[in-house]
C-alpha positions as CSV (number, residue, x, y, z in Angstrom):
1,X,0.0,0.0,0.0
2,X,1.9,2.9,-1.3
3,X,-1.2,5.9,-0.6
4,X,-1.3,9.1,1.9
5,X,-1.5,7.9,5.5
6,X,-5.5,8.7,5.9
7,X,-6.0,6.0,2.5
8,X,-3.9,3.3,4.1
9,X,-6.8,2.0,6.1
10,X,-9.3,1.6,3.4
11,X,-6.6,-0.6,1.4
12,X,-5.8,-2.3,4.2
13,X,-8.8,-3.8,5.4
14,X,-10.4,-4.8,1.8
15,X,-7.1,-6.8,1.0
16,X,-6.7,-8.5,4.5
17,X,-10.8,-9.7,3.7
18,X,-9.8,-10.5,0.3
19,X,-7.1,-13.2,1.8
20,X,-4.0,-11.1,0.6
21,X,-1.0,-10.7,2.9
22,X,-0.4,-6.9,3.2
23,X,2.9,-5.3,3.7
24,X,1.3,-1.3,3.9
25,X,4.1,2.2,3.7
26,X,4.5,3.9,7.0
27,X,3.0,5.2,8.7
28,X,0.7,1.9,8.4
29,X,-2.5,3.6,9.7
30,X,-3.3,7.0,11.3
31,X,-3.8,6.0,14.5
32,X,-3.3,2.6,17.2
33,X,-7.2,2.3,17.4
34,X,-7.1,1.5,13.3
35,X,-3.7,-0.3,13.5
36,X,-5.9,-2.5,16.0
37,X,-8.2,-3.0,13.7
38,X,-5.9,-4.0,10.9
39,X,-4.4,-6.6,13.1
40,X,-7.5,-8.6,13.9
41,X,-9.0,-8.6,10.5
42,X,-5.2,-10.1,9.6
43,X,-5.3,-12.8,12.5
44,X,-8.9,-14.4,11.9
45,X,-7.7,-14.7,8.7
46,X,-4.2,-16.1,9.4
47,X,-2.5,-13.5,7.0
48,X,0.5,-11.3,7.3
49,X,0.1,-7.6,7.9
50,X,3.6,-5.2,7.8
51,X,4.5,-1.8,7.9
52,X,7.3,-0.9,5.4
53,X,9.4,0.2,7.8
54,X,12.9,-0.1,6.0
55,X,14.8,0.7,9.6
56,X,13.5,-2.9,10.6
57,X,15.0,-4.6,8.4
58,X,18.3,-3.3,7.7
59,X,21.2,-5.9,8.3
60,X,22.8,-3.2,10.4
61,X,21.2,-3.6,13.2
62,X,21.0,-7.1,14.0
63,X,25.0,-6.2,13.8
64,X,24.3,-3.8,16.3
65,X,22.3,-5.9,18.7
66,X,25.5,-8.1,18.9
67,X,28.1,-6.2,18.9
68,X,26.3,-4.3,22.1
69,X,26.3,-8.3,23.7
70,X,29.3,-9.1,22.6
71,X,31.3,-6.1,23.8
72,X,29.5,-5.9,27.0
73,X,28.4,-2.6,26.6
74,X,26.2,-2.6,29.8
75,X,22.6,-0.9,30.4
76,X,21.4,1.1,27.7
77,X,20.7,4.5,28.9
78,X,19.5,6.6,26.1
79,X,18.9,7.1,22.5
80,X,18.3,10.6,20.8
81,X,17.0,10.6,17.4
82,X,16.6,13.9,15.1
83,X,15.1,14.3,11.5
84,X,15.0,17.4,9.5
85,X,13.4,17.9,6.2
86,X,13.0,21.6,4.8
87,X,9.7,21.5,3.1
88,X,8.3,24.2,0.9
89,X,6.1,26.1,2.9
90,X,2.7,25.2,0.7
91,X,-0.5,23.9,2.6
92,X,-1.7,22.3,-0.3
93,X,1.3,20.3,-0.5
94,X,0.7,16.5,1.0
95,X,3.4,17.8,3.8
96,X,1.5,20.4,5.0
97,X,-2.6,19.5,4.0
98,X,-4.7,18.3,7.3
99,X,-6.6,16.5,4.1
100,X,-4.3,14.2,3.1
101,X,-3.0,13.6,7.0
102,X,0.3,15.8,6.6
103,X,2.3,16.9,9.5
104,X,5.9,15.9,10.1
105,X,4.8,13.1,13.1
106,X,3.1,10.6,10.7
107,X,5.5,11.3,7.5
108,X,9.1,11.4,9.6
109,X,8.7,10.6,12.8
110,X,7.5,7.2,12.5
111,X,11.4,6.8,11.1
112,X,12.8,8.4,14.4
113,X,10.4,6.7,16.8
114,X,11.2,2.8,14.8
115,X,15.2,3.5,16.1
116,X,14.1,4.1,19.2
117,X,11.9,1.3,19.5
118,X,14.8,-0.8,17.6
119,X,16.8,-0.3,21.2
120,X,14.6,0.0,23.9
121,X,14.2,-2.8,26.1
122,X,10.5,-2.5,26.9
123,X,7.6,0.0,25.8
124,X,8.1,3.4,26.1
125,X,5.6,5.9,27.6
126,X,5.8,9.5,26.8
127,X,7.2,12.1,29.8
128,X,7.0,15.5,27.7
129,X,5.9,16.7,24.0
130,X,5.5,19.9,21.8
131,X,4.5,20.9,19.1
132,X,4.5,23.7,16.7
133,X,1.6,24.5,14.1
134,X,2.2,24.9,10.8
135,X,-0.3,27.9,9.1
136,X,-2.5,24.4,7.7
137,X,-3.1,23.5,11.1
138,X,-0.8,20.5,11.1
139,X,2.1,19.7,13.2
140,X,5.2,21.4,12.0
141,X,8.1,20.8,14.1
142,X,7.9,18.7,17.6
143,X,10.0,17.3,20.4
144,X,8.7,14.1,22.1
145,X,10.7,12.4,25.6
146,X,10.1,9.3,26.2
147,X,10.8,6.3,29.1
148,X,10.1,2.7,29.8
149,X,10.4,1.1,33.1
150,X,14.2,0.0,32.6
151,X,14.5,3.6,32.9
152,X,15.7,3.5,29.2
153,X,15.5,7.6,28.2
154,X,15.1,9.1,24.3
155,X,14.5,11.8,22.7
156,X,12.7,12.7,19.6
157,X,13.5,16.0,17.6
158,X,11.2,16.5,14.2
159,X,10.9,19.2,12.0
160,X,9.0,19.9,8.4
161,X,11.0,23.9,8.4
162,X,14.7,22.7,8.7
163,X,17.2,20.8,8.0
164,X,18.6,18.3,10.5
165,X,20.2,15.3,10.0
166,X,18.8,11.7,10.2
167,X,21.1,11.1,13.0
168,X,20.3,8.3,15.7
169,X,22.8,8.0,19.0
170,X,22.6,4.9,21.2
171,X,24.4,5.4,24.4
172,X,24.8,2.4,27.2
173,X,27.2,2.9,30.0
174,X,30.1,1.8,28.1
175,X,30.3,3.5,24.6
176,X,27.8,4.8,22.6
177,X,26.5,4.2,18.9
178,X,26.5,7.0,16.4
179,X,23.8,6.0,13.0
180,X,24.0,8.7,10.7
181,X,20.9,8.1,7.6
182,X,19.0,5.8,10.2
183,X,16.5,5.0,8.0
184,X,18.4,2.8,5.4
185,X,21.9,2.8,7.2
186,X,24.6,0.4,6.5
187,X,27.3,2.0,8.7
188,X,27.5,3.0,12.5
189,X,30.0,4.3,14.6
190,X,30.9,2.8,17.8
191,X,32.7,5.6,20.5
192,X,34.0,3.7,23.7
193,X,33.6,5.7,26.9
194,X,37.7,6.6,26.7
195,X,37.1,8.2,22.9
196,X,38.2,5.3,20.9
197,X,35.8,4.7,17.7
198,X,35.1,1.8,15.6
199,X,33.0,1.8,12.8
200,X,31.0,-0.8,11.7
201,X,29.1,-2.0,8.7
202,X,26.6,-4.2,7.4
203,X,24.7,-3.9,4.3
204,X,24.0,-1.7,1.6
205,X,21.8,1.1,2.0
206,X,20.6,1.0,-1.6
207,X,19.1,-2.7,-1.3
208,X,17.0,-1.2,1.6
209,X,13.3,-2.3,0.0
210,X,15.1,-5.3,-1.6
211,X,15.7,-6.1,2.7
212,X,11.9,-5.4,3.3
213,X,10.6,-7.9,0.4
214,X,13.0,-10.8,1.2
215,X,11.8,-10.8,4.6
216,X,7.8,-10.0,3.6
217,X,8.2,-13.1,1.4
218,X,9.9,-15.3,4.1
219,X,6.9,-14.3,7.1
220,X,4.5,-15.3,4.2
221,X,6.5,-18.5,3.7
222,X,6.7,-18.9,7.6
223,X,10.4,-18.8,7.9
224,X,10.2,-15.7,9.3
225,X,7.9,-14.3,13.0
226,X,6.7,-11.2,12.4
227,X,8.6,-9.4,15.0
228,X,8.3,-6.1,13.6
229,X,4.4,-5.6,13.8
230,X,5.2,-5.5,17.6
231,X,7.2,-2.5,17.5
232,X,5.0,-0.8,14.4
233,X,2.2,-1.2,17.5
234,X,4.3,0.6,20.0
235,X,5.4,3.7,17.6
236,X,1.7,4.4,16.4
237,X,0.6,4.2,20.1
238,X,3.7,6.7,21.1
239,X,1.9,8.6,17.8
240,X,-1.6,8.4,18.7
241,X,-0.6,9.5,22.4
242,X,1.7,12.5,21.3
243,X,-1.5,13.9,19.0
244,X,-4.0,13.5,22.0
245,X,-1.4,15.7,24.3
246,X,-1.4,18.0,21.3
247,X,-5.4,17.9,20.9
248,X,-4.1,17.4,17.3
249,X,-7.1,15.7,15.0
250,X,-7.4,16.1,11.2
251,X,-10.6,17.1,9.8
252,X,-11.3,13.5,8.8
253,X,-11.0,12.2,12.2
254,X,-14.5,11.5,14.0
């Protein structure tokens, strides 16, 4: 499903009835009350519903995951995650039009909130957001905090109006992760806590849907547990919960 956010449901739910295994562009649905829907029409009818989240499925890290065992990095303490995109400022543009569900949360954050949820060790709850309006009505720029009860911190930084980099930092008491281009990365840096680096790689950033369909066609094949549906789940609650503090609806919304 490759249609504005608001569309996604009504694509979703007709191809899980029609017995068709759906693998659906983020964000997968606008909010955790439809995601919840999605999944049960998938379960009854033992099919496999996915968000194309590329971030999941990136060899990297699984690389990361071990090297953090390996080296014994200790307790993961906290992630920040930023993501920029200067966007004409034109509210008739999908970026910007409450219409066609724009806003910077549902089109970008869903990247930074999937490394965060890559990392943390249980689901995170949100301590402090805000937001800024664009002129449409929808949210321009935003900073969301989160915890979980390992007392695992992060940080969210989003903004429609600026450039920032897609950079992702993973920090556990001994040495910290630097993943610049999150989204499809194939290369991290590792910093120990005396300033020695590493980097590491695994990959290649331009086989990133190639990733998502291998593994799609190996959880239709059963080879494969959907793990990431789990962790789509958490982000579009974190979502749903940061537009409720916000009293953020679109004019679709009932």
């Amino acid at each position: 499903m490759a249609t504005p956010h608001n569309y996604h449901i009504d694509t979703i739910l007709p191809a899980l009835r029609a017995g068709k295994h759906v693998l659906s562009e983020k964000a997968i649905t606008m909010s955790s009350t439809q995601l919840a829907i999605a999944k049960e029409v998938a379960a009854s009818n033992h099919l496999i519903l996915a968000e194309a989240m590329t971030l999941y499925h990136m060899p990297l890290y699984e690389k990361l995951h071990d090297f953090a065992a390996e080296r014994h990095l200790g307790d993961l303490k906290m992630i920040q995650a930023s993501f920029g995109s200067f966007k004409e400022p034109d509210p008739t543009n999908r970026f910007f039009n409450p219409d066609l569900a724009g806003g910077a949360l549902l089109d970008i954050g869903v990247y930074a909130l999937a490394f965060v949820e890559e990392f943390l060790t249980a689901k995170p709850y949100i301590t402090g957001t805000t937001m800024h309006r664009f002129s449409s009505g929808v949210d321009e720029s935003s900073t969301i905090t989160l915890r979980n009860a390992n007392d695992e911190l992060a940080t969210v930084a989003l903004t429609f109006r600026a450039k920032m980099p897609k950079r992702g930092i993973v920090a556990y008491e001994n040495g910290y992760f630097t993943v610049d281009t999150y989204p499809r990365a194939d290369s991290a840096t590792f910093t120990d806590s005396e300033g020695h680096t590493e980097t590491i790689t695994a990959g290649d950033s331009t086989n990133a849907m190639n990733y998502e369909i291998a593994d799609m066609q190996k959880m239709v094949a059963g080879e494969l547990h959907n793990t990431s549906l789990a962790k789509t789940t958490d982000v579009m609650d974190i979502m749903t919960a940061a537009r409720a503090q916000w009293d953020f609806r679109y004019p679709f919304e009932n």
